[in-house]
C-alpha positions, 0 to 999 in steps of 0.5 A: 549802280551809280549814285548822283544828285539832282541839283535846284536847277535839274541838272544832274552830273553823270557819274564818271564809270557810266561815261566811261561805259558809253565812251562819252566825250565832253559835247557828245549827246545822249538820248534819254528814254523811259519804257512803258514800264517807268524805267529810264534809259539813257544812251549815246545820240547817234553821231551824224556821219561825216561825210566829205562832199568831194566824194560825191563829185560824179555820184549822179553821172551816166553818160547815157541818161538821155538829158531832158528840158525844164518844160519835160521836168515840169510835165513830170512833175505834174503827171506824177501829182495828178497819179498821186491824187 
């Protein structure tokens, strides 16, 4: 177990062997939880994928998908509203 102080203004400094257990680097987030039975929990946030835009070029192409109008779009729009309802 670690030992650290809350300051006046709330804030507290994490020891750094629990750093070392999360593998936190300066600017990563963390989630702070507490479970229904008051104990408190403390995690790395996700990271958010990073993802290079280039390797999406094409991802949506078929060249057999039959090419449809903007009035055709629209009339799905709304047969798929009134469905909806």
């Amino acid at each position: 177990m670690a030992l650290t102080r809350i300051t006046a203004t709330g804030t507290a400094t994490i020891p750094p062997e629990i750093i070392d257990w999360l593998h936190l680097k300066p600017g990563d987030q963390i989630n702070i939880a507490i479970s229904p039975d008051g104990k408190v929990y403390l995690e790395p946030a996700p990271k958010a994928a990073q993802i290079d835009v280039r390797t999406l070029s094409g991802c949506l192409y078929d060249p057999d998908r039959k090419t449809v109008s903007l009035a055709e779009m629209e009339q799905a729009i709304v047969e798929g509203a009134v469905e909806s309802m």
